[in-house]
PDB file as gemmi writes it, atoms N, CA and C in Angstrom:
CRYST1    1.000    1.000    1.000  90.00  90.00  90.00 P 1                      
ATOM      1  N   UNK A   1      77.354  -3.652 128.458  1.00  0.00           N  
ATOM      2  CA  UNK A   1      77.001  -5.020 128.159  1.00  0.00           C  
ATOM      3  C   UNK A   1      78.079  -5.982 128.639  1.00  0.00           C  
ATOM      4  N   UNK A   2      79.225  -5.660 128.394  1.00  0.00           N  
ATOM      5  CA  UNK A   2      80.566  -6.414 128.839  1.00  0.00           C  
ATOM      6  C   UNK A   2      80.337  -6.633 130.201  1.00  0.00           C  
ATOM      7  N   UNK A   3      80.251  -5.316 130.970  1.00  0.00           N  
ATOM      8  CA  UNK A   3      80.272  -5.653 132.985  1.00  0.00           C  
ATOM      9  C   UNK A   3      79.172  -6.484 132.566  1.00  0.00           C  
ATOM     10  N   UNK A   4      78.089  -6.625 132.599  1.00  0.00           N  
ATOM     11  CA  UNK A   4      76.534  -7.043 132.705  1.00  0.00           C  
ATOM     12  C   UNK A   4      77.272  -8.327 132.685  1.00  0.00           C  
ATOM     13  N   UNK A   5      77.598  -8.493 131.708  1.00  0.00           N  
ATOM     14  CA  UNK A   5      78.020 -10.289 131.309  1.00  0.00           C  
ATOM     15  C   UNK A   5      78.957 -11.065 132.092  1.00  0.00           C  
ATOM     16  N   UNK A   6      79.969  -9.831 132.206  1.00  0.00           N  
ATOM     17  CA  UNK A   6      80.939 -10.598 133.198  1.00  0.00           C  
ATOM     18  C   UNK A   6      80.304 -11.050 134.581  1.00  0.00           C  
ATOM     19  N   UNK A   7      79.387 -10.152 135.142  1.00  0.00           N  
ATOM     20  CA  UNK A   7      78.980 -10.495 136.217  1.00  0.00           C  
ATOM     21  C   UNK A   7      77.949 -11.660 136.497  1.00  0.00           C  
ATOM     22  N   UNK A   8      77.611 -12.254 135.554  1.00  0.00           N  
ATOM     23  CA  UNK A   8      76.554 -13.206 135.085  1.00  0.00           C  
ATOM     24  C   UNK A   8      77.575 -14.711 134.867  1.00  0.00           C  
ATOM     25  N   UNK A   9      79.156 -14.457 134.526  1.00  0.00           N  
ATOM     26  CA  UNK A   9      79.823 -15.491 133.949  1.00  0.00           C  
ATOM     27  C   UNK A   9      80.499 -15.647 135.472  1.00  0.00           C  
ATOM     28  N   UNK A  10      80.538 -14.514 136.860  1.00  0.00           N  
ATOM     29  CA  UNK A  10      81.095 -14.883 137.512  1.00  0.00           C  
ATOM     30  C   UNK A  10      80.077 -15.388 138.721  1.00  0.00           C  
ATOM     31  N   UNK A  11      78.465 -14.676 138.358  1.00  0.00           N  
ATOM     32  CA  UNK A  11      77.797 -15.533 139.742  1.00  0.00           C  
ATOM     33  C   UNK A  11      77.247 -17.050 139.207  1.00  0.00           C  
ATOM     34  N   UNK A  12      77.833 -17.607 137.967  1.00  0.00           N  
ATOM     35  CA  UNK A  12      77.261 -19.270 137.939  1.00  0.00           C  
ATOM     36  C   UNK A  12      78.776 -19.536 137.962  1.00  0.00           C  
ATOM     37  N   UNK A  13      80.068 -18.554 137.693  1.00  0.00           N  
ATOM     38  CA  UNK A  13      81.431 -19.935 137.857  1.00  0.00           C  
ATOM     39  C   UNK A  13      81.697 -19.860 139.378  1.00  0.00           C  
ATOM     40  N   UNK A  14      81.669 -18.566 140.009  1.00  0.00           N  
ATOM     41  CA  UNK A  14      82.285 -18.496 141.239  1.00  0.00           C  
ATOM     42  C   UNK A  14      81.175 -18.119 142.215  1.00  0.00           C  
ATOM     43  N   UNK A  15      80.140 -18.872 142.658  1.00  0.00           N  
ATOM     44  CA  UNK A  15      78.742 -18.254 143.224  1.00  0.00           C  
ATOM     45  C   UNK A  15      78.757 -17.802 144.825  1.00  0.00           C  
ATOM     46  N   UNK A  16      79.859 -18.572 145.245  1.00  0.00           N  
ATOM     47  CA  UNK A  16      79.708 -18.811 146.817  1.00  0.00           C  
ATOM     48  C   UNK A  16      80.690 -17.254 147.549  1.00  0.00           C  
ATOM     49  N   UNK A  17      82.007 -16.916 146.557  1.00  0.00           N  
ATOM     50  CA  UNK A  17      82.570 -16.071 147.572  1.00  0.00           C  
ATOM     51  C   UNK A  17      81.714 -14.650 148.207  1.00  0.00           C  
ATOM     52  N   UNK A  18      82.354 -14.230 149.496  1.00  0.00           N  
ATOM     53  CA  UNK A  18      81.398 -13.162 149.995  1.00  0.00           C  
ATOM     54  C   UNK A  18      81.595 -11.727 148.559  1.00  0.00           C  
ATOM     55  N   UNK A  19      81.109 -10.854 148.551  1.00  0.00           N  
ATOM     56  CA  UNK A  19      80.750 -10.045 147.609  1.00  0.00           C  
ATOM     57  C   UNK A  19      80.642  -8.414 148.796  1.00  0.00           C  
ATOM     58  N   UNK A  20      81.163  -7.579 147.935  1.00  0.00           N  
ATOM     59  CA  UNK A  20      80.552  -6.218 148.992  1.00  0.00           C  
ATOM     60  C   UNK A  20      79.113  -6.080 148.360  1.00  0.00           C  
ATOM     61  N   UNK A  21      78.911  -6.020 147.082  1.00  0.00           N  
ATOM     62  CA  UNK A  21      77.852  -6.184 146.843  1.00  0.00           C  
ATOM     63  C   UNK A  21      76.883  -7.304 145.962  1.00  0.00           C  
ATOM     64  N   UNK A  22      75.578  -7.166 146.457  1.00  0.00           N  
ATOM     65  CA  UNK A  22      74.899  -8.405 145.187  1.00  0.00           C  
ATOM     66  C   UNK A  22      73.561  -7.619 145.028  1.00  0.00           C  
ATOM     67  N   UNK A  23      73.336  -8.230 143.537  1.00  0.00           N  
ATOM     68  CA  UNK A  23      72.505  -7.841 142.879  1.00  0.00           C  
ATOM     69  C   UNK A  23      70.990  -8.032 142.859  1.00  0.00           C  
ATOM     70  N   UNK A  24      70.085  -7.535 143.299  1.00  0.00           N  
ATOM     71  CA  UNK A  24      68.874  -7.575 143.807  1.00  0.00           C  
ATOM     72  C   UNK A  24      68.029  -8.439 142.841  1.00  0.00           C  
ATOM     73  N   UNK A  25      67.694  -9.388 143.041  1.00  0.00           N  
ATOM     74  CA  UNK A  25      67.005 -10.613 141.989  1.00  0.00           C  
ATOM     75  C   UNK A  25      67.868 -11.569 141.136  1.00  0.00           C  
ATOM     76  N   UNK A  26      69.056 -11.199 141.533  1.00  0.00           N  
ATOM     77  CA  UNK A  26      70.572 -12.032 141.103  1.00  0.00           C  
ATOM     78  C   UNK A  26      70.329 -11.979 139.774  1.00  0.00           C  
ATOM     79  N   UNK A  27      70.537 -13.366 139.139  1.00  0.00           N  
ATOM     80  CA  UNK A  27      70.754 -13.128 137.485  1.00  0.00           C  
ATOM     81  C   UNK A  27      69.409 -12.827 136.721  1.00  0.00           C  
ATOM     82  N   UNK A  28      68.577 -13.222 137.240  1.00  0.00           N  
ATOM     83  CA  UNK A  28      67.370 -12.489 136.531  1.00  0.00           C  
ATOM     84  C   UNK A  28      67.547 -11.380 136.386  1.00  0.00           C  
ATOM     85  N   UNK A  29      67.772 -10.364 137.481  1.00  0.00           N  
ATOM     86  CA  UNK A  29      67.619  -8.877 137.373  1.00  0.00           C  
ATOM     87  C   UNK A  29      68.900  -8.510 136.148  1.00  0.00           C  
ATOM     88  N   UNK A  30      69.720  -9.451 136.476  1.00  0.00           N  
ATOM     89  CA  UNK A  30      70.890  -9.199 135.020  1.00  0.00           C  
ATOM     90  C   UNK A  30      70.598  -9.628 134.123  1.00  0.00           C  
ATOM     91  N   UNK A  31      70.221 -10.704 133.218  1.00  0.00           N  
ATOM     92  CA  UNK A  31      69.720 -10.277 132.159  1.00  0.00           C  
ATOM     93  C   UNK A  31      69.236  -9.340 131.608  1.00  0.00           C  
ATOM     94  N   UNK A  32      68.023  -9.634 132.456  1.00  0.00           N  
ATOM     95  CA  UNK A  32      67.400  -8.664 132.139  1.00  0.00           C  
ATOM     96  C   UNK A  32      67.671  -7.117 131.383  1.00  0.00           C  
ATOM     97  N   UNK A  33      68.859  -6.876 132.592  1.00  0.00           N  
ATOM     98  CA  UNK A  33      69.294  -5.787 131.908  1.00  0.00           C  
ATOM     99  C   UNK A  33      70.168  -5.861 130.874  1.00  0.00           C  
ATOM    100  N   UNK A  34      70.827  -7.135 130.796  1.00  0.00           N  
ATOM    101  CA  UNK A  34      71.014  -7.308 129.286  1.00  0.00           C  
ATOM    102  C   UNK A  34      70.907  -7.116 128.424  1.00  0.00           C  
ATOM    103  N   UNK A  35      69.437  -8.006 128.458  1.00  0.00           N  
ATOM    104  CA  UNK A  35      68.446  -7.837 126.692  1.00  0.00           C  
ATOM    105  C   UNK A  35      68.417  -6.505 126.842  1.00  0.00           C  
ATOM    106  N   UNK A  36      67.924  -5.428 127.825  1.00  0.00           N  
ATOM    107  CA  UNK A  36      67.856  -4.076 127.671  1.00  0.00           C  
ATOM    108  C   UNK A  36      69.071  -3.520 126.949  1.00  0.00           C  
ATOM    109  N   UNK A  37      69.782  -3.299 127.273  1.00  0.00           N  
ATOM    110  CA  UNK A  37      71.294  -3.303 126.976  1.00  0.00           C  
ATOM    111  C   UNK A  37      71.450  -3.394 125.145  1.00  0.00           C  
ATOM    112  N   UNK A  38      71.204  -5.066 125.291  1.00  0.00           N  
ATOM    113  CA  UNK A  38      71.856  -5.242 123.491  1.00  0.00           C  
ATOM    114  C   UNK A  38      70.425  -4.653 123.006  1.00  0.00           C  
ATOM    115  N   UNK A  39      69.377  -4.248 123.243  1.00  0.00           N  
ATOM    116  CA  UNK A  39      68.214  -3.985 122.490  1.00  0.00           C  
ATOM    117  C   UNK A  39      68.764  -2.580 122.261  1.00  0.00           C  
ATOM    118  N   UNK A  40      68.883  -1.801 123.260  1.00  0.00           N  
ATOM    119  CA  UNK A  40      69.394  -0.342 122.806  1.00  0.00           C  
ATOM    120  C   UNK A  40      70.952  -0.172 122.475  1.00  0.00           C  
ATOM    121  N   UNK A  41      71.563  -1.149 122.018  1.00  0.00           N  
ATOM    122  CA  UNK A  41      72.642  -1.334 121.076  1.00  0.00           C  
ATOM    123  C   UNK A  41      72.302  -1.361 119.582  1.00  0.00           C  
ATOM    124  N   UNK A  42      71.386  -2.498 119.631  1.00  0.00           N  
ATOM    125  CA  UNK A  42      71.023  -2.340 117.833  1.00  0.00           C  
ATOM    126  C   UNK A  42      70.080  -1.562 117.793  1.00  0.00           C  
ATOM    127  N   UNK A  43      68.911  -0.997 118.512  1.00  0.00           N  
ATOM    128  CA  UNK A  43      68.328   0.498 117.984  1.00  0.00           C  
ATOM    129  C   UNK A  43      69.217   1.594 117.861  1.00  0.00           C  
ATOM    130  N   UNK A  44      70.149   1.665 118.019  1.00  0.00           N  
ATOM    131  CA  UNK A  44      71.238   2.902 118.208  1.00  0.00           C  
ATOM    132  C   UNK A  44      71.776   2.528 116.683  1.00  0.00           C  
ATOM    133  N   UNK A  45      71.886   1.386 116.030  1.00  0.00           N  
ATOM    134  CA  UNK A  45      72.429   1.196 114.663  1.00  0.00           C  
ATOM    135  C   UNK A  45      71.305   1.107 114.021  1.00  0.00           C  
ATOM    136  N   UNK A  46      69.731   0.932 114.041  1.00  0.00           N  
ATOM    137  CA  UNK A  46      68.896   0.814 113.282  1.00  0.00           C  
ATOM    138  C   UNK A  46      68.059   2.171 112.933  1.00  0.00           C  
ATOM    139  N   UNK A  47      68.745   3.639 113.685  1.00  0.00           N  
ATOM    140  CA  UNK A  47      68.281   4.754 113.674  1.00  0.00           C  
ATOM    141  C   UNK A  47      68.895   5.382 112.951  1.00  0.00           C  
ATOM    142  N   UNK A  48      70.422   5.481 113.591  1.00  0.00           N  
ATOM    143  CA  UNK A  48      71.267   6.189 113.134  1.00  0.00           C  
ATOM    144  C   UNK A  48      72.462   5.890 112.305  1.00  0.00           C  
ATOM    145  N   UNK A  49      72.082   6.356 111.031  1.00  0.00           N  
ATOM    146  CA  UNK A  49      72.798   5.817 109.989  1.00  0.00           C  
ATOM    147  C   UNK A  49      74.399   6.212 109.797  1.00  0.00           C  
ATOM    148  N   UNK A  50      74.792   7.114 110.506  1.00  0.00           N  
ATOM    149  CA  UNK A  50      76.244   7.364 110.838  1.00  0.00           C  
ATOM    150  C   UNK A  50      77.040   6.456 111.820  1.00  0.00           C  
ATOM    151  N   UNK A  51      76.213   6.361 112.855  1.00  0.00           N  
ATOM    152  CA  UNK A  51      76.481   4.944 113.316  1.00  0.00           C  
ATOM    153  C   UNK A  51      76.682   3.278 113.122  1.00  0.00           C  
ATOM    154  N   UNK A  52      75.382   3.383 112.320  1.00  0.00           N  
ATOM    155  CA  UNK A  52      75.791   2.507 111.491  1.00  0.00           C  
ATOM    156  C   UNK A  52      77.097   2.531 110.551  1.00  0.00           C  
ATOM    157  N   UNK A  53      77.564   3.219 109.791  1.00  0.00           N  
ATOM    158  CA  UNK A  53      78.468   3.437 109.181  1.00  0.00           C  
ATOM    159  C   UNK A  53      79.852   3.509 109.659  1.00  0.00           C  
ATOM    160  N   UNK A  54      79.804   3.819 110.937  1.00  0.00           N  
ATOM    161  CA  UNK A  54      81.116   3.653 112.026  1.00  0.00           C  
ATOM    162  C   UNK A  54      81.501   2.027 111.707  1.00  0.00           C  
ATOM    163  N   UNK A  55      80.044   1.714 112.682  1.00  0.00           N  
ATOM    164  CA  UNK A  55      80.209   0.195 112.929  1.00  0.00           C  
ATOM    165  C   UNK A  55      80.847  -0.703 111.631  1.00  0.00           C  
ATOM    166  N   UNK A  56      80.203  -0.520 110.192  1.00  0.00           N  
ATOM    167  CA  UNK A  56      80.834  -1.391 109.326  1.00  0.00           C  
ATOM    168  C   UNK A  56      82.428  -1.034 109.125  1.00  0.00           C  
ATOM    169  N   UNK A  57      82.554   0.499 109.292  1.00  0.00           N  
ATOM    170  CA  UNK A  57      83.803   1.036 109.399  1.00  0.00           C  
ATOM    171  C   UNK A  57      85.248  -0.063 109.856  1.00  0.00           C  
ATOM    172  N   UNK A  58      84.460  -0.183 111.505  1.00  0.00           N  
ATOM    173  CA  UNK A  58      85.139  -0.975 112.327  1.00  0.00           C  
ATOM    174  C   UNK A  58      85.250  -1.991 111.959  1.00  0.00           C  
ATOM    175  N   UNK A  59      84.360  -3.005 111.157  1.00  0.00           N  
ATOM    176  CA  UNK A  59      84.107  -4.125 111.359  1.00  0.00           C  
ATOM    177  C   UNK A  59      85.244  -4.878 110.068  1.00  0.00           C  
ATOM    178  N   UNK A  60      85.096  -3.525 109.183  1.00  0.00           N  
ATOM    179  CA  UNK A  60      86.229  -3.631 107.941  1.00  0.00           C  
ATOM    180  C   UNK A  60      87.682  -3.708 108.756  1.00  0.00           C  
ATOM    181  N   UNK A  61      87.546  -2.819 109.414  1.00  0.00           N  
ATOM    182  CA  UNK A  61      89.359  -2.940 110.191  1.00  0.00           C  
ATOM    183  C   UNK A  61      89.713  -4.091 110.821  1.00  0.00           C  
ATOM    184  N   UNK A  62      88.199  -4.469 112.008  1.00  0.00           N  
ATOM    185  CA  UNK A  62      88.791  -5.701 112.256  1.00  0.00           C  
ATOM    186  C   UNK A  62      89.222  -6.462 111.964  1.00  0.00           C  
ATOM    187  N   UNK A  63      88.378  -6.851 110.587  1.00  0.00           N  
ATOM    188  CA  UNK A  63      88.523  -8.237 109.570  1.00  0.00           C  
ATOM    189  C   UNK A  63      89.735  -8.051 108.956  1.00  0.00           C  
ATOM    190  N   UNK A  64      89.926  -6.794 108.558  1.00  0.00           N  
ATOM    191  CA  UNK A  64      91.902  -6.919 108.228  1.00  0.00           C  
ATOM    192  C   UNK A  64      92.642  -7.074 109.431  1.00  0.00           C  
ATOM    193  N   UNK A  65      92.641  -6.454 109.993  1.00  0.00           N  
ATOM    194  CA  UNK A  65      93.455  -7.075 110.985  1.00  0.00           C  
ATOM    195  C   UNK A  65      93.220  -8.644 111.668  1.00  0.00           C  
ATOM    196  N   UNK A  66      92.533  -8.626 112.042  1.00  0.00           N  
ATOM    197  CA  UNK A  66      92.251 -10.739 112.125  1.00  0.00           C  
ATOM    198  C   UNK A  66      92.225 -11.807 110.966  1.00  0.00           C  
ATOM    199  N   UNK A  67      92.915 -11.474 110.061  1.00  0.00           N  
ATOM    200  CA  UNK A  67      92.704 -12.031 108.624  1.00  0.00           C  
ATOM    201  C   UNK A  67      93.813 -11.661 107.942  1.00  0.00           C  
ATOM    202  N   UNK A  68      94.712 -10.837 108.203  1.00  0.00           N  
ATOM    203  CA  UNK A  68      96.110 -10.201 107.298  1.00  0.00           C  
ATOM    204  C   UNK A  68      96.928  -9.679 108.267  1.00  0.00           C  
ATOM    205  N   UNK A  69      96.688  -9.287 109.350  1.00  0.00           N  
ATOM    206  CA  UNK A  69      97.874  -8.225 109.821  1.00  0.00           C  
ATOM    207  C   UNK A  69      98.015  -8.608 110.975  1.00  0.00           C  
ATOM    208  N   UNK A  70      97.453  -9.173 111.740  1.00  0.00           N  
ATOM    209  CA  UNK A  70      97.308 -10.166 113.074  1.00  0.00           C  
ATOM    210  C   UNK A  70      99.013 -11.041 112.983  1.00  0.00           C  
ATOM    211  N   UNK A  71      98.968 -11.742 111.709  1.00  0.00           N  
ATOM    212  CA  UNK A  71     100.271 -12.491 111.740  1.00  0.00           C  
ATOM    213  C   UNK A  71     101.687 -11.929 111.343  1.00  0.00           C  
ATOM    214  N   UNK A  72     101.521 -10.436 110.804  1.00  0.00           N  
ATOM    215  CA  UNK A  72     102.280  -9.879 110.605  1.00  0.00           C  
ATOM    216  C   UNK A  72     103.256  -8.815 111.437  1.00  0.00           C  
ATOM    217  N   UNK A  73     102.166  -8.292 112.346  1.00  0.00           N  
ATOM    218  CA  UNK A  73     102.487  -7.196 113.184  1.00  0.00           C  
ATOM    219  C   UNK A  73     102.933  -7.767 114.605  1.00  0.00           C  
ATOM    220  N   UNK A  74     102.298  -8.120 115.045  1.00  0.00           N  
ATOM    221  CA  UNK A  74     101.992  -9.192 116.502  1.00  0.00           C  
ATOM    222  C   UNK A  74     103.476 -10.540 116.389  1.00  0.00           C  
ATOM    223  N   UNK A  75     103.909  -9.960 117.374  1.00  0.00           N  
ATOM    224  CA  UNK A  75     104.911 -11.233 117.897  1.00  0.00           C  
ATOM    225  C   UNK A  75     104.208 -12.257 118.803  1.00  0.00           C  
ATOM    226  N   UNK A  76     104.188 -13.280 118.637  1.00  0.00           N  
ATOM    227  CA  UNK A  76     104.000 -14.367 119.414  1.00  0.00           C  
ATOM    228  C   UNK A  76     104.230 -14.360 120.710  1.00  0.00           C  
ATOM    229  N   UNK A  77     105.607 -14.078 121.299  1.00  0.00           N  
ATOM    230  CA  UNK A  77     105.858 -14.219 122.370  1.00  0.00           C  
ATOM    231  C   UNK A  77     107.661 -12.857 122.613  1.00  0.00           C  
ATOM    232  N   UNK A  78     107.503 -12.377 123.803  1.00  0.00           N  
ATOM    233  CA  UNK A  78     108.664 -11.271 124.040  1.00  0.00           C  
ATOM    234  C   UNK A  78     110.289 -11.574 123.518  1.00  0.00           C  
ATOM    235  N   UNK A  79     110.179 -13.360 123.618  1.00  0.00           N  
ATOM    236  CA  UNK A  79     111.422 -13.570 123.236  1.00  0.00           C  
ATOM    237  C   UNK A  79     111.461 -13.610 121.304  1.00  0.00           C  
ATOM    238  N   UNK A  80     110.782 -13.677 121.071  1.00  0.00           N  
ATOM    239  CA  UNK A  80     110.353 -13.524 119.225  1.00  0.00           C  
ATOM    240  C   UNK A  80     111.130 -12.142 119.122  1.00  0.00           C  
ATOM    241  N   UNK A  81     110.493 -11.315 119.630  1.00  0.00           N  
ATOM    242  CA  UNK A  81     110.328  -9.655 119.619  1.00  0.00           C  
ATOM    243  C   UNK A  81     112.171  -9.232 119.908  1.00  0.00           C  
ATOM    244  N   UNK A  82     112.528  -9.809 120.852  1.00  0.00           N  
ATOM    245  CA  UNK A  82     113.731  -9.283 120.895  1.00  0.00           C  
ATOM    246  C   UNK A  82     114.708 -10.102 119.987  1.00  0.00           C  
ATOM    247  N   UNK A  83     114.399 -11.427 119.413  1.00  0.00           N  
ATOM    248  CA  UNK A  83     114.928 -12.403 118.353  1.00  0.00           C  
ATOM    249  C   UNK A  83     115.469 -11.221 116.916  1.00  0.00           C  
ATOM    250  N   UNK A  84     114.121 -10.787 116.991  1.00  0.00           N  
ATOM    251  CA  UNK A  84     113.967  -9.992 116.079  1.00  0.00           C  
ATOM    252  C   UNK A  84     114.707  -8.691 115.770  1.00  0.00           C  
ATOM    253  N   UNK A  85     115.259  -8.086 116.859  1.00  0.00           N  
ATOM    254  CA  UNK A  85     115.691  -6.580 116.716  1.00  0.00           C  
ATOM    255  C   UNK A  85     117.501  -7.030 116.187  1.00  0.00           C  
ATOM    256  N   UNK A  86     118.410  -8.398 116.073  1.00  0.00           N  
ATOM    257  CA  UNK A  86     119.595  -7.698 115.613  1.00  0.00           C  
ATOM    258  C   UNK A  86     119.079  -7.801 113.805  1.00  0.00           C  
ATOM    259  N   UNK A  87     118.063  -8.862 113.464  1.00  0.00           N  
ATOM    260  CA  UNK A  87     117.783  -8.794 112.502  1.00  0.00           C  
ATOM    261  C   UNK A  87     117.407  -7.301 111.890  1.00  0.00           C  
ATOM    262  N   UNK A  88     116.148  -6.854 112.443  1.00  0.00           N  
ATOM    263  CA  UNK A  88     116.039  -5.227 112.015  1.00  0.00           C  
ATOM    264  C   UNK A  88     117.243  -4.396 111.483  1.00  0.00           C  
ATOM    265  N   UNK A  89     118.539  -4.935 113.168  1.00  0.00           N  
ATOM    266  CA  UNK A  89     119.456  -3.635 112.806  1.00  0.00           C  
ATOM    267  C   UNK A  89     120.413  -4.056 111.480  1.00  0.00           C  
ATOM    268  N   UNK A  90     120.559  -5.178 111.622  1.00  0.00           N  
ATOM    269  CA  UNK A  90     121.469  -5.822 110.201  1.00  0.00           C  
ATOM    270  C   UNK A  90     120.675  -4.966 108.781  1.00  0.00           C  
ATOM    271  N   UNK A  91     119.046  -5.241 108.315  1.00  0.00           N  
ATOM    272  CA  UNK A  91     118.683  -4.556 107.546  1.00  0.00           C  
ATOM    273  C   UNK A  91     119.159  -2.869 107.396  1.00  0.00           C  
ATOM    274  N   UNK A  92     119.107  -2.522 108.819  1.00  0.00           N  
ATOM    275  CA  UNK A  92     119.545  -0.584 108.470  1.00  0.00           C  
ATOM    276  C   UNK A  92     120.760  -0.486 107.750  1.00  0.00           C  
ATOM    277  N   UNK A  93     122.254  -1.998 108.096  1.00  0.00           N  
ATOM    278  CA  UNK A  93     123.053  -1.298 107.294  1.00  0.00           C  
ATOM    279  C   UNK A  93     123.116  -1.709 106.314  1.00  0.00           C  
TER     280      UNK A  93                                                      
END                                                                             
């Protein structure tokens, strides 16, 4: 679904450069396979209930992590990160 899309976000931003290849009915034929795509995404969770159960799995982790641990774990930027390490070593002694 991701390629499908990307290729859909790059023939309306960037339409003109040459290509080795193009897609036979251009974005129609991509959608298309799209909706195919996300349709047998959520039948794959509306069958199978282990799957399903992954998915909320995941969806729990994400939300902690984008909601609690995102600001905790994650440095901003490389110079943060190394800001950070005489502090660390001061804590060891």
């Amino acid at each position: 679904m991701l390629m499908v899309t990307s290729q859909i976000v790059l023939r309306v931003r960037e339409p003109q450069p040459p290509r080795p290849y193009r897609t036979p009915g251009g974005i129609v034929t991509t959608s298309f396979t799209l909706v195919v795509a996300v349709l047998a995404v959520v039948a794959t969770f509306l069958i199978d209930i282990t799957a399903t159960g992954a998915l909320i799995v995941f969806a729990v982790i994400m939300g902690y992590f984008g909601f609690y641990s995102r600001k905790r774990l994650v440095f901003a930027t490389a110079d943060e990160e190394f800001q950070a390490i005489p502090d660390a070593e001061e804590g060891l002694s």
